[in-house]
N, C-alpha and C positions, 0 to 999 in steps of 0.2 A: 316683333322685337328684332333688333339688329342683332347680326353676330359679331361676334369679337375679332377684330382684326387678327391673324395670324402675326405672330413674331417674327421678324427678320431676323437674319443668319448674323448679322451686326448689333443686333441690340442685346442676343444673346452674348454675346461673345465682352459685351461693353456689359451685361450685368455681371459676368463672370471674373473679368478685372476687379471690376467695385469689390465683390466679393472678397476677395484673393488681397486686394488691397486692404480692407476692411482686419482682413485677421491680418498680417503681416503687422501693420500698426497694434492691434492690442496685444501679439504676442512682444512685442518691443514696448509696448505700453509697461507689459509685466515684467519683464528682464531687466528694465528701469528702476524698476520700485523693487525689485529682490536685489537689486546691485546696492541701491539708496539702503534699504533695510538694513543690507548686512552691512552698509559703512556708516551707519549711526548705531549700531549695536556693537561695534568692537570694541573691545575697551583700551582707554588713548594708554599711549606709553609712558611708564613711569616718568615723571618729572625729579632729576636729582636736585637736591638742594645744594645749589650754588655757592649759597654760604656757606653751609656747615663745612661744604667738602673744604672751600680755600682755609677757611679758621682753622680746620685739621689738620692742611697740608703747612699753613705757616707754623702752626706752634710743631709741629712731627722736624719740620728744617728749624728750628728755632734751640729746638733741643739737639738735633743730631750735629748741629754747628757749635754751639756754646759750652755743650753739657761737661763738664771734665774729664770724665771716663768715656771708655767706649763702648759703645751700645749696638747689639744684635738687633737688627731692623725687625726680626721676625719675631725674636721676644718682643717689641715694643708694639706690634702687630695685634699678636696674643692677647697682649695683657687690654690695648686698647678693646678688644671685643669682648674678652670676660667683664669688661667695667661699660660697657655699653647692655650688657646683657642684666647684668646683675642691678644696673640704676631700673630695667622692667620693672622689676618685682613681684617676676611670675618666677614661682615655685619649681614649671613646670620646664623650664627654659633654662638652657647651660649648657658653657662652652668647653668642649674634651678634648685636650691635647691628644695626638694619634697615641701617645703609649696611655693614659688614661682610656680611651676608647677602646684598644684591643684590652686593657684587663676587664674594661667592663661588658664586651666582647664575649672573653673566657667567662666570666661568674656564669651572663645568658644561656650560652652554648653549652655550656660544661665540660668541653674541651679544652686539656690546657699543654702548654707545647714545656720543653725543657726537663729538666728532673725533677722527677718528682718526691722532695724530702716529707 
């Protein structure tokens, strides 16, 4: 039987690239697909609706120009959200003015501020 030629100082050196090459690509293999992964799993950003907003913003200037009184933006704010809230028709759902919210606040807490008659 023949013996096995002896390795050269070069072919070692040329398996050891391969090698070296070898992982280099499949750790970038995987850094790819955990990059890809985590940008098909994110969830996309809300899309506003385009309509509603303009229909809201014309008729909110339709009224603050025509209406014959004058009107507190922040009342017409309010009331617009207790009436978006309340077409839900969830029970569990309602909109608290800040002085509604501190009394209900105080009932929670059972602390309550001012005098006490």
């Amino acid at each position: 039987m023949a013996d096995a030629l002896p390795e050269t100082p070069g072919a070692a050196t040329g398996r050891a690239r391969g090698i070296v090459a070898a992982l280099l690509f499949v750790g970038l293999l995987v850094l790819g697909g955990v990059w890809a992964g985590r940008a098909l799993t994110a969830p996309a950003p809300p899309v506003a609706p385009i309509a509603g907003t303009q229909l809201f913003d014309q008729v909110l200037s339709a009224v603050a120009q025509r209406y014959v009184d004058t009107l507190d933006m922040g009342l017409i704010y309010d009331k617009a959200v207790s009436g978006l809230l309340r077409e839900l028709n969830d029970p569990y759902t309602a909109f608290l003015s800040p002085d509604r919210l501190k009394r209900l606040d105080e009932q929670i807490s059972g602390t309550y501020t001012g005098v006490g008659l």
